[in-house]
PQR file of N, CA, C, O and H, with PARSE charges and radii, in Angstrom:
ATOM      1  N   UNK A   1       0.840  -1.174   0.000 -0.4000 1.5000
ATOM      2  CA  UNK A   1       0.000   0.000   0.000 -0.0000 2.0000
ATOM      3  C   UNK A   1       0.887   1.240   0.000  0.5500 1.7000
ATOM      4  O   UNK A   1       1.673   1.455   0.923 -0.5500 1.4000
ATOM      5  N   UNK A   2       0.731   2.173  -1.202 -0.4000 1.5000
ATOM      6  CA  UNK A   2       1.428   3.467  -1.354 -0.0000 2.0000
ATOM      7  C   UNK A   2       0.561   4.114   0.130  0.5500 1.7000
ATOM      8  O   UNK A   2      -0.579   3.842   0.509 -0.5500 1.4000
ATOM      9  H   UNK A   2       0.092   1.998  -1.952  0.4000 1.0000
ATOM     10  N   UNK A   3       1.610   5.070   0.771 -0.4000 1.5000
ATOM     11  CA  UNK A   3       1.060   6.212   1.559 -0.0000 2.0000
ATOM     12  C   UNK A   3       1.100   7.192   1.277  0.5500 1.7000
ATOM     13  O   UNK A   3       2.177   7.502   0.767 -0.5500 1.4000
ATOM     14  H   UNK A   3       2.535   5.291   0.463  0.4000 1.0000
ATOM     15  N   UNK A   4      -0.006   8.377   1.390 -0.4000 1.5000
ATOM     16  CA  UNK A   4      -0.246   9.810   1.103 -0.0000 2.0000
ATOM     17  C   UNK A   4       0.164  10.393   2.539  0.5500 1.7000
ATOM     18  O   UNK A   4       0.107  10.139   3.742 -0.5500 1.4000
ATOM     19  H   UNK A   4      -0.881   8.125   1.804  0.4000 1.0000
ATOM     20  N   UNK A   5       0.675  11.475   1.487 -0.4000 1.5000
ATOM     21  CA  UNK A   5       0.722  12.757   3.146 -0.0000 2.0000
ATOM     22  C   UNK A   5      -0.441  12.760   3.964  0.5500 1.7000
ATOM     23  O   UNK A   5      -1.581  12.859   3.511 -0.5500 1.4000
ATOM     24  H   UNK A   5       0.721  11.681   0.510  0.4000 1.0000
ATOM     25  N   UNK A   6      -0.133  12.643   5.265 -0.4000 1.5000
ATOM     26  CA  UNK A   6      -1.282  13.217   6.391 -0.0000 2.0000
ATOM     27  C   UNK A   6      -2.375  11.275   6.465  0.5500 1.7000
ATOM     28  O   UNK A   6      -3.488  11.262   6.990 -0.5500 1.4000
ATOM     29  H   UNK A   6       0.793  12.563   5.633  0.4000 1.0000
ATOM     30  N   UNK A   7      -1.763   9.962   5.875 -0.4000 1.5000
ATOM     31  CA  UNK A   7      -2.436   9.072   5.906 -0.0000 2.0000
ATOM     32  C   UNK A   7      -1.986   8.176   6.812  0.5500 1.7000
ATOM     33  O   UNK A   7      -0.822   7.785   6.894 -0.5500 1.4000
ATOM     34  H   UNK A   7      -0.859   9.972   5.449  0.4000 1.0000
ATOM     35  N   UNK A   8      -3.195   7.737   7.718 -0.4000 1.5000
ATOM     36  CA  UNK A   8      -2.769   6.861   8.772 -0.0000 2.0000
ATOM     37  C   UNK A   8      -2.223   5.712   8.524  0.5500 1.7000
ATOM     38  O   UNK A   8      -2.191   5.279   7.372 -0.5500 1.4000
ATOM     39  H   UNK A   8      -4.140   8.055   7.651  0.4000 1.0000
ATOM     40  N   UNK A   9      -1.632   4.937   9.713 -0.4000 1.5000
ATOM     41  CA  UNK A   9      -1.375   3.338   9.427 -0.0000 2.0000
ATOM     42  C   UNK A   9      -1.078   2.613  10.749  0.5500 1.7000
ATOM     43  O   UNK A   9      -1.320   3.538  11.525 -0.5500 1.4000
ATOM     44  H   UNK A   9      -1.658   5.289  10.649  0.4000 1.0000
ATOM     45  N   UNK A  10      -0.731   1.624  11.494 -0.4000 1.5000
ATOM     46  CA  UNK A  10      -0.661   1.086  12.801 -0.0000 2.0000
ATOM     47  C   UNK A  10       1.022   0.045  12.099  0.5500 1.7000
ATOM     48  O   UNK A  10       1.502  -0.113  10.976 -0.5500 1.4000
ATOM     49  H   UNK A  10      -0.533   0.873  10.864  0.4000 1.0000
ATOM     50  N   UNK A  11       1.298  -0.298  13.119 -0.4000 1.5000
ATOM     51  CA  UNK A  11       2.542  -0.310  13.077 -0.0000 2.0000
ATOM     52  C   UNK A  11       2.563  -1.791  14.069  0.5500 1.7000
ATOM     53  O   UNK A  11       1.457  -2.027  14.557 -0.5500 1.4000
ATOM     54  H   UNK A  11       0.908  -0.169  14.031  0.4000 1.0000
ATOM     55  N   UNK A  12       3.347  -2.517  14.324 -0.4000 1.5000
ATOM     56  CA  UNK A  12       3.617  -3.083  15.624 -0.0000 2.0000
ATOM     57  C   UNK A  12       4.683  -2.111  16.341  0.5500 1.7000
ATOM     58  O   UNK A  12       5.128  -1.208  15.634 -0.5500 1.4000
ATOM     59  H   UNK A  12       4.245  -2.325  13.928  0.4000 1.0000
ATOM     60  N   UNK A  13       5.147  -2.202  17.695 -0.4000 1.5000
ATOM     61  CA  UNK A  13       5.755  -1.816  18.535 -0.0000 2.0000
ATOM     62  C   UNK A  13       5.897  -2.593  19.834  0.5500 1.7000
ATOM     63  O   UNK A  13       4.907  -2.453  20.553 -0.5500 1.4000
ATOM     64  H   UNK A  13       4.785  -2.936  18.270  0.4000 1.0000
ATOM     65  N   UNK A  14       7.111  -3.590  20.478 -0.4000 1.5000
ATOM     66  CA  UNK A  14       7.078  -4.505  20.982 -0.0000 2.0000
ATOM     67  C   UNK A  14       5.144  -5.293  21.087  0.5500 1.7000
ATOM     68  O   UNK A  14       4.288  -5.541  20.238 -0.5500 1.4000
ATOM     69  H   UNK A  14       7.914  -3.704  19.893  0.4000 1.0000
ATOM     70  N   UNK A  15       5.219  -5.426  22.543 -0.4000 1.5000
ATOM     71  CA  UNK A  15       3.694  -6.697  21.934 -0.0000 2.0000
ATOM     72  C   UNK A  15       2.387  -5.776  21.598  0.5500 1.7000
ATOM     73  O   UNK A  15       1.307  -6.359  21.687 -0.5500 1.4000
ATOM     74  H   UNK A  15       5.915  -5.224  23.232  0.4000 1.0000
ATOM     75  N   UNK A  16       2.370  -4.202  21.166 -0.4000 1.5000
ATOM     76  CA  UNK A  16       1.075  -3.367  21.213 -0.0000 2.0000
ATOM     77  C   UNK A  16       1.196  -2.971  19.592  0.5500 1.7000
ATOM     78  O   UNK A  16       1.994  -3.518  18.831 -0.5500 1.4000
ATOM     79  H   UNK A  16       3.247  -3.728  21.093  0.4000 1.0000
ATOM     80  N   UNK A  17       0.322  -1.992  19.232 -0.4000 1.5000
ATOM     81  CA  UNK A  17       0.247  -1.523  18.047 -0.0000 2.0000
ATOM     82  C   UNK A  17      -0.187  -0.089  17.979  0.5500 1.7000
ATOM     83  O   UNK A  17      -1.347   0.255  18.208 -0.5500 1.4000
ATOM     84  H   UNK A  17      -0.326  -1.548  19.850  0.4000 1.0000
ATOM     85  N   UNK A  18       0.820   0.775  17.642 -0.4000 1.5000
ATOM     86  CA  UNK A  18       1.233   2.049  17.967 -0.0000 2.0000
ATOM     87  C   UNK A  18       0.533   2.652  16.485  0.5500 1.7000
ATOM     88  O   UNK A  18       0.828   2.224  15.369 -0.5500 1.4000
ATOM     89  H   UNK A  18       1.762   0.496  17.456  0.4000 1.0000
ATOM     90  N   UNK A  19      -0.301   3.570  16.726 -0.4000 1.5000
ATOM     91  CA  UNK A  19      -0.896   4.278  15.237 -0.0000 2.0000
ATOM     92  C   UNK A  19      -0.280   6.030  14.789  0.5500 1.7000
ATOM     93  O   UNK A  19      -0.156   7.082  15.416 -0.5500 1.4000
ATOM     94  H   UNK A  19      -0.540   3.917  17.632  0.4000 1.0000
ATOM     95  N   UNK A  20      -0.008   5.567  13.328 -0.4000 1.5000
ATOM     96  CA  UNK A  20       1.138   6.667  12.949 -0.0000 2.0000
ATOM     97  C   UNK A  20       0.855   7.668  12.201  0.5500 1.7000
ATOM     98  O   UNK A  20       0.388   7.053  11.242 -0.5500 1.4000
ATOM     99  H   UNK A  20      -0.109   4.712  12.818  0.4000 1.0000
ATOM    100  N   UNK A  21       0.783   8.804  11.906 -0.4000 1.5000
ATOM    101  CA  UNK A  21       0.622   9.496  10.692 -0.0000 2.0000
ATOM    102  C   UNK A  21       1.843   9.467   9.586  0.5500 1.7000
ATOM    103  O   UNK A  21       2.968   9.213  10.017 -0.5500 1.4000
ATOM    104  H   UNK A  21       1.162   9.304  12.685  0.4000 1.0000
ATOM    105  N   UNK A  22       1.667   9.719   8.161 -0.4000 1.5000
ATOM    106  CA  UNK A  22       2.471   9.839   7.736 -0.0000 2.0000
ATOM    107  C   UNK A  22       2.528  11.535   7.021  0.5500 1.7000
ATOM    108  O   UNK A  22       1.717  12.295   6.491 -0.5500 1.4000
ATOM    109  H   UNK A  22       0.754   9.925   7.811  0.4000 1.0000
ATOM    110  N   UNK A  23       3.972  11.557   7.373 -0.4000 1.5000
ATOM    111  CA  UNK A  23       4.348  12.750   6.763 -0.0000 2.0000
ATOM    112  C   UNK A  23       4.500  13.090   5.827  0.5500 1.7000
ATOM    113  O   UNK A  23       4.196  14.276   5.704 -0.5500 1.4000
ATOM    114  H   UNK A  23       4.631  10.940   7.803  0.4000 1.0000
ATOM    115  N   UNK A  24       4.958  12.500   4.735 -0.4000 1.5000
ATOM    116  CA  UNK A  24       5.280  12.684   2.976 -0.0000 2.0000
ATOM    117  C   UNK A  24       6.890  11.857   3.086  0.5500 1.7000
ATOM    118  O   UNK A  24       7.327  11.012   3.867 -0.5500 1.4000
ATOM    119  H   UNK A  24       5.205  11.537   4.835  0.4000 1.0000
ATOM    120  N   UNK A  25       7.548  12.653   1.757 -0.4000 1.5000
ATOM    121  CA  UNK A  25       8.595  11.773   1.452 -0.0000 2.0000
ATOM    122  C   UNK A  25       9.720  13.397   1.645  0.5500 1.7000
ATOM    123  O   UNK A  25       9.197  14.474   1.932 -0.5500 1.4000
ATOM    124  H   UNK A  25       7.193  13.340   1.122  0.4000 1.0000
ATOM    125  N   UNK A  26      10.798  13.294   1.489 -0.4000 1.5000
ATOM    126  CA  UNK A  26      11.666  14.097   2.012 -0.0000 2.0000
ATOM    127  C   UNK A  26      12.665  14.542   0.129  0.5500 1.7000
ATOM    128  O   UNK A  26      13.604  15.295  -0.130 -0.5500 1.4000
ATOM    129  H   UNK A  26      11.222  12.419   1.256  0.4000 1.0000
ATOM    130  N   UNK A  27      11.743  13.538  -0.805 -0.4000 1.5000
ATOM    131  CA  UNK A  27      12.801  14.320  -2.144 -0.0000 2.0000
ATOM    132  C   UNK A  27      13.268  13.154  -2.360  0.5500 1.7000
ATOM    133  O   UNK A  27      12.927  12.413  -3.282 -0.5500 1.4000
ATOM    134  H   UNK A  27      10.980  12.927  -0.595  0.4000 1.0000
ATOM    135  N   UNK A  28      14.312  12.861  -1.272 -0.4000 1.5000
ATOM    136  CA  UNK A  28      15.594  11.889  -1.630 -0.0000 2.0000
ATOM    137  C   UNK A  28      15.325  10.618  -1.146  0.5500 1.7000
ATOM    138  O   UNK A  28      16.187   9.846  -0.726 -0.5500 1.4000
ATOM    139  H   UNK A  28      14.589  13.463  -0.523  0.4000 1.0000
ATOM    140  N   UNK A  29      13.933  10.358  -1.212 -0.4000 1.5000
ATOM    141  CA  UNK A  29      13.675   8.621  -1.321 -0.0000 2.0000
ATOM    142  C   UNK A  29      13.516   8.621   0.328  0.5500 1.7000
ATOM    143  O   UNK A  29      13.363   7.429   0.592 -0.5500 1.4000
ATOM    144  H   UNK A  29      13.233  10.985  -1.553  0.4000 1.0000
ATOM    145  N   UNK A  30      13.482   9.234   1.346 -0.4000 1.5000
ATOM    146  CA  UNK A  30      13.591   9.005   2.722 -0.0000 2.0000
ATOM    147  C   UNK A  30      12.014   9.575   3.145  0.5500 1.7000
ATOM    148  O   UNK A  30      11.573  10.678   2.823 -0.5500 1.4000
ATOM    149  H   UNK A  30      13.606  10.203   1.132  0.4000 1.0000
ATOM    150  N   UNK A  31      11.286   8.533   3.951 -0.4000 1.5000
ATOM    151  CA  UNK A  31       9.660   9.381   3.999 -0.0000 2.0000
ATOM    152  C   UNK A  31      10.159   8.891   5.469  0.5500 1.7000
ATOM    153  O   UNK A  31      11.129   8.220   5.824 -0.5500 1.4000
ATOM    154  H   UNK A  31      11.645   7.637   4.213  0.4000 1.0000
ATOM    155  N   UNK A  32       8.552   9.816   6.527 -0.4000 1.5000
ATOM    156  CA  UNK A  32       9.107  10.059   7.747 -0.0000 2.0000
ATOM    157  C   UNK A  32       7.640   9.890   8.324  0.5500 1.7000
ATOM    158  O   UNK A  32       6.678  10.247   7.644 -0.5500 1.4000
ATOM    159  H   UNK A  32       7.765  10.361   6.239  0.4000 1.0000
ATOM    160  N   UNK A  33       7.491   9.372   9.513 -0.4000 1.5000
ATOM    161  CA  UNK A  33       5.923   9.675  10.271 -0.0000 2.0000
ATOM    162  C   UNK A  33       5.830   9.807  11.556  0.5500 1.7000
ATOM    163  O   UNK A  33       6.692   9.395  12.331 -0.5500 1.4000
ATOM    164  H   UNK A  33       8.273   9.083  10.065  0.4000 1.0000
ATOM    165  N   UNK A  34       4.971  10.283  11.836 -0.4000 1.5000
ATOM    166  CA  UNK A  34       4.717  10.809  13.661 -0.0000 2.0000
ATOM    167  C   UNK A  34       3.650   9.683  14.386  0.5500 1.7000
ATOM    168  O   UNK A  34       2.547   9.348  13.955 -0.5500 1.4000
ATOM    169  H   UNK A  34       4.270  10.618  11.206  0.4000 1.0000
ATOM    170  N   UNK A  35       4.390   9.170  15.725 -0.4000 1.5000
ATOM    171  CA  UNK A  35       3.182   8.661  16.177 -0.0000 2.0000
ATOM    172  C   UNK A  35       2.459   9.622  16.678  0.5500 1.7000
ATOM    173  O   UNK A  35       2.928  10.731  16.934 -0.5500 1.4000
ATOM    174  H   UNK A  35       5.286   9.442  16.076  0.4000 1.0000
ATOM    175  N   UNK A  36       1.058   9.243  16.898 -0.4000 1.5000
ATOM    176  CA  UNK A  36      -0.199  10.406  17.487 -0.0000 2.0000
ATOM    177  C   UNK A  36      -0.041   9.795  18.919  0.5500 1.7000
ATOM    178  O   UNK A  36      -0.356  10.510  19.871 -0.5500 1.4000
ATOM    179  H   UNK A  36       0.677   8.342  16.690  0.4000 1.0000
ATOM    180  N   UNK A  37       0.237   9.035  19.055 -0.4000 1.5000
ATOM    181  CA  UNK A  37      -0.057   8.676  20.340 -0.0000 2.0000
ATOM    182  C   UNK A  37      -1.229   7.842  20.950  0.5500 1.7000
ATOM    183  O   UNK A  37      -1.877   8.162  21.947 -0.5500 1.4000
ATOM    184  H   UNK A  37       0.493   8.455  18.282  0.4000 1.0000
ATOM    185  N   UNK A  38      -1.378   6.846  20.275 -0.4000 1.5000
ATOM    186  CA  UNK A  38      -2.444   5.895  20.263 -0.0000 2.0000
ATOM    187  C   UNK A  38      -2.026   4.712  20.272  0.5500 1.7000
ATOM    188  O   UNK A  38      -1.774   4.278  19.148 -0.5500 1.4000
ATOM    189  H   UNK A  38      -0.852   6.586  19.465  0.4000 1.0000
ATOM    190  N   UNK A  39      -1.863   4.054  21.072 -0.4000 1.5000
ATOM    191  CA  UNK A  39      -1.344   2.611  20.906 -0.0000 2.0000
ATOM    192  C   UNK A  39      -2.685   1.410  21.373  0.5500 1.7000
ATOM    193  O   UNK A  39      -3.329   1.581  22.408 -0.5500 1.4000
ATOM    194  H   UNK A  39      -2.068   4.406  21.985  0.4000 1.0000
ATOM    195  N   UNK A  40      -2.904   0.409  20.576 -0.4000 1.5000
ATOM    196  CA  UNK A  40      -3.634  -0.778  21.109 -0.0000 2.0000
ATOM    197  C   UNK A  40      -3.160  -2.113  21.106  0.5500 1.7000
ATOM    198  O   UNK A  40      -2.137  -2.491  20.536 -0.5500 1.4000
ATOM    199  H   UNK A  40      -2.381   0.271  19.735  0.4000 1.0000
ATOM    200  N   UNK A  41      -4.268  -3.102  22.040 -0.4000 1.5000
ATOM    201  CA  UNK A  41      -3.181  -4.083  22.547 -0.0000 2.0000
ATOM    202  C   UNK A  41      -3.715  -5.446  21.209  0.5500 1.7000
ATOM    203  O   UNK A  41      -3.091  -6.502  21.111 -0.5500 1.4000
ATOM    204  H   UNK A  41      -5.099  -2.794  22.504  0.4000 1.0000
ATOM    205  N   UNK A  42      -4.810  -5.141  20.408 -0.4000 1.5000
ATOM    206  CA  UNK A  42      -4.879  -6.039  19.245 -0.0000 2.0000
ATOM    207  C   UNK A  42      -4.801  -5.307  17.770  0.5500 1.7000
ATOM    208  O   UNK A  42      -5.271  -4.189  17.560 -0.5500 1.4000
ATOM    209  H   UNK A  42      -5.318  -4.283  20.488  0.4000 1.0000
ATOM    210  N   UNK A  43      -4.290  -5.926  17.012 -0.4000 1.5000
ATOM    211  CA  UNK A  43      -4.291  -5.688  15.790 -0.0000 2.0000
ATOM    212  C   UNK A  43      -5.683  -5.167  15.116  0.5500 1.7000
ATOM    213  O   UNK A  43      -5.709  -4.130  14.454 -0.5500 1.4000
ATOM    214  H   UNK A  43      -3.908  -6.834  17.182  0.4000 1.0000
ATOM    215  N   UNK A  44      -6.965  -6.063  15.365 -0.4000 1.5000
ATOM    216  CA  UNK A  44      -7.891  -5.419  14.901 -0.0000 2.0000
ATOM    217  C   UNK A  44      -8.418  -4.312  15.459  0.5500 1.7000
ATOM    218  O   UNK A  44      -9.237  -3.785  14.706 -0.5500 1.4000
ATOM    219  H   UNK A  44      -6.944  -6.905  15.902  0.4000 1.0000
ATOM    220  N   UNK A  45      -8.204  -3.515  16.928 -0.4000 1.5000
ATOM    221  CA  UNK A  45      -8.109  -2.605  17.283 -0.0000 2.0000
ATOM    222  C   UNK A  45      -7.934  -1.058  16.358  0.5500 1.7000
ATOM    223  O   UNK A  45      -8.643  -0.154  15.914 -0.5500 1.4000
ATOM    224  H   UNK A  45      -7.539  -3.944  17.539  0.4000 1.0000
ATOM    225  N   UNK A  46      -6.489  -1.466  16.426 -0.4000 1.5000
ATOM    226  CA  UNK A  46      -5.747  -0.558  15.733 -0.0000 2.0000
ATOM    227  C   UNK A  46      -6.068  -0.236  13.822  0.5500 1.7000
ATOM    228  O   UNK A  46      -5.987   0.801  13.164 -0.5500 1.4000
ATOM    229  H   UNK A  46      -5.913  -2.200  16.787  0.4000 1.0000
ATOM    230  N   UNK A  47      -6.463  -1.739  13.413 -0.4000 1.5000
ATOM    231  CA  UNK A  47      -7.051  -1.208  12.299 -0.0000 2.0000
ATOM    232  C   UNK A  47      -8.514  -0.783  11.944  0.5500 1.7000
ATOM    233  O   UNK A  47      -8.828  -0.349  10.835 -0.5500 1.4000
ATOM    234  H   UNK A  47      -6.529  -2.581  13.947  0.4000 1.0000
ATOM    235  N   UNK A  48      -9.336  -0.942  12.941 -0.4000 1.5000
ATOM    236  CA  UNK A  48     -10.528  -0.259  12.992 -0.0000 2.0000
ATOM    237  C   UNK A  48     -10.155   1.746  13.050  0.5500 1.7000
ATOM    238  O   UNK A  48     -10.450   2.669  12.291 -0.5500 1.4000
ATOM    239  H   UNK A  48      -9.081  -1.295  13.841  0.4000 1.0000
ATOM    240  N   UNK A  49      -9.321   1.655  14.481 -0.4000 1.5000
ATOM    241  CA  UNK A  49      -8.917   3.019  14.178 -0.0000 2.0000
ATOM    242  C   UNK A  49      -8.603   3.731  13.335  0.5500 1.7000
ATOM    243  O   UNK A  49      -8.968   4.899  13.196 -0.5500 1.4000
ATOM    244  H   UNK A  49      -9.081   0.905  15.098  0.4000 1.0000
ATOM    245  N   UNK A  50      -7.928   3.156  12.701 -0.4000 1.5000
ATOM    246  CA  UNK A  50      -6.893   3.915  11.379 -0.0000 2.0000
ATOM    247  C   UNK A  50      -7.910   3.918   9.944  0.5500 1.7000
ATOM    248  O   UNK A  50      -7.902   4.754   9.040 -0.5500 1.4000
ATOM    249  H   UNK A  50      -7.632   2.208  12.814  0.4000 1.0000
ATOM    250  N   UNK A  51      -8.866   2.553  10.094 -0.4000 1.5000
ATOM    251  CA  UNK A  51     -10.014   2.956   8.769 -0.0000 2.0000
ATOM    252  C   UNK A  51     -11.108   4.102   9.693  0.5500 1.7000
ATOM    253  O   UNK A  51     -12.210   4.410   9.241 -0.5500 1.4000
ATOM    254  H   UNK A  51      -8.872   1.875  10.828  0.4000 1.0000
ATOM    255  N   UNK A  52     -10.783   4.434  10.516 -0.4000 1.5000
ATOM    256  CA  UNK A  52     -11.643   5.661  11.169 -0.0000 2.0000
ATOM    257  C   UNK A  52     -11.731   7.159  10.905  0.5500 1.7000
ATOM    258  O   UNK A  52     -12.489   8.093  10.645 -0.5500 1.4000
ATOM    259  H   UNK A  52      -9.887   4.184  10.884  0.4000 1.0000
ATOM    260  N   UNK A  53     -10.077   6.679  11.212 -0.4000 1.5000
ATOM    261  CA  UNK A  53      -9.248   7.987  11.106 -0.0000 2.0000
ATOM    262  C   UNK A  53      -8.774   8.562   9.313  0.5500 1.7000
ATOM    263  O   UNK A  53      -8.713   9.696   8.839 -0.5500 1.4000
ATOM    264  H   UNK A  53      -9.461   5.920  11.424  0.4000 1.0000
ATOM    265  N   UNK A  54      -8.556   7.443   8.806 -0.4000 1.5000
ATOM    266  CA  UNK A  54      -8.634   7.503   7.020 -0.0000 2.0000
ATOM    267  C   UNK A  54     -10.029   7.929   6.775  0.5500 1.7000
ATOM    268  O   UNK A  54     -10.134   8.816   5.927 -0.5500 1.4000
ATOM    269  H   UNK A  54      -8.606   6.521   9.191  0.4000 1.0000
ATOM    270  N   UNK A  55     -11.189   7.483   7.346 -0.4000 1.5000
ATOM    271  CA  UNK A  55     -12.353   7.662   6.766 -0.0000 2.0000
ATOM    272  C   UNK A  55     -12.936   6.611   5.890  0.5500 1.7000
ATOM    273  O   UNK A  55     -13.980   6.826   5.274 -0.5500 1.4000
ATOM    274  H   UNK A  55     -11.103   6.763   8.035  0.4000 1.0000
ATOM    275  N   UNK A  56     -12.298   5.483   5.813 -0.4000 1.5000
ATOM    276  CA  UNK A  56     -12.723   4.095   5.401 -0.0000 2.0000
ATOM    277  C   UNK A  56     -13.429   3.454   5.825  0.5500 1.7000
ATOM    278  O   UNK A  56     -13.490   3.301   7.044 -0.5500 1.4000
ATOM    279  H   UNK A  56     -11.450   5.308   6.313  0.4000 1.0000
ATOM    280  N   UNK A  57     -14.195   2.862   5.019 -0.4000 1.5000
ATOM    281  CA  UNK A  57     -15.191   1.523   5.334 -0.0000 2.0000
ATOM    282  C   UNK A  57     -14.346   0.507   5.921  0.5500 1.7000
ATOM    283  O   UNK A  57     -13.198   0.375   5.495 -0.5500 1.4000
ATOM    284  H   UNK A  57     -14.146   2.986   4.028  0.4000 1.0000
ATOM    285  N   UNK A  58     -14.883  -0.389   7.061 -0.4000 1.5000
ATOM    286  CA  UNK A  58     -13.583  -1.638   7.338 -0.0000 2.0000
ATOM    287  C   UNK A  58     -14.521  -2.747   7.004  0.5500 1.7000
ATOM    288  O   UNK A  58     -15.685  -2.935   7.360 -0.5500 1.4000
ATOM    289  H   UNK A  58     -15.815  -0.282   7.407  0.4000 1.0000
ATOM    290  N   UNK A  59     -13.644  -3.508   6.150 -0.4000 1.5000
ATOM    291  CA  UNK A  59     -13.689  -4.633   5.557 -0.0000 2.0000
ATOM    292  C   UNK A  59     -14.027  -5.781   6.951  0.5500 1.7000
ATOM    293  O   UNK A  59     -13.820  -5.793   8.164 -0.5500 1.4000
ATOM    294  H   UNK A  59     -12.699  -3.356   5.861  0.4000 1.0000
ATOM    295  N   UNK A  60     -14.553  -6.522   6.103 -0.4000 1.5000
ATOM    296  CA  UNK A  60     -14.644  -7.967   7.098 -0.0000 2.0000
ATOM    297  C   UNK A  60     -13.013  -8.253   6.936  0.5500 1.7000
ATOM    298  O   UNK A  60     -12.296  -8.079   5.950 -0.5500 1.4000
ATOM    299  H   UNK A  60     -14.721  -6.513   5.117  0.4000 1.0000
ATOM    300  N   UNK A  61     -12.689  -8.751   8.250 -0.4000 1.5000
ATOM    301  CA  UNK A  61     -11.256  -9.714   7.915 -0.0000 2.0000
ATOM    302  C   UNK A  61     -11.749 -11.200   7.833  0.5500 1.7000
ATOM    303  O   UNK A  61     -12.828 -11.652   8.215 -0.5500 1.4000
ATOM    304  H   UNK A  61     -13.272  -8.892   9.051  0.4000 1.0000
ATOM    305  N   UNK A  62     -10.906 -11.720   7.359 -0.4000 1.5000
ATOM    306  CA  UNK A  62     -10.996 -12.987   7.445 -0.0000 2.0000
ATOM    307  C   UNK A  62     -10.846 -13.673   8.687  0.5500 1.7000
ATOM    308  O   UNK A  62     -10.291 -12.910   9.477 -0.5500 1.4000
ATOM    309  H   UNK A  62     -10.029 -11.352   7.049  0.4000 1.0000
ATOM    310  N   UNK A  63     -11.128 -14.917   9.270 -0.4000 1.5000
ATOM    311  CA  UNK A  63     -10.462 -15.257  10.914 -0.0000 2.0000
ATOM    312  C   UNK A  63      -9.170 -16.170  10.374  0.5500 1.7000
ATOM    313  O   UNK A  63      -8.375 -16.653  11.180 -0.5500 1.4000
ATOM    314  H   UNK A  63     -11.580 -15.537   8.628  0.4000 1.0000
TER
END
């Protein structure tokens, strides 16, 4: 998945899942992002958030 400026995403971070903005790309191939400061302790957590915060529909996952 390409990322746009200002587009969310969740991350792992030891056993939680830390949600990030992204900043853009810097020119020279180097892109950069901020955590907001949101961390959760499941994966589907964190991606409910982030299709929240994108403004996305969330998909069924599969189990």
């Amino acid at each position: 998945m390409k990322l746009h400026k200002g587009q969310y995403f969740y991350a792992p971070r030891g056993r939680n899942f830390q949600i990030y903005r992204h900043d853009g790309e810097h020119g020279n191939g180097i892109s950069s992002s901020s955590p907001i400061g949101e961390t959760y302790f499941s994966r589907s957590e964190a991606y409910a958030r982030v299709c929240e915060l994108n403004g996305w529909k969330q998909k069924e996952r599969k189990a």
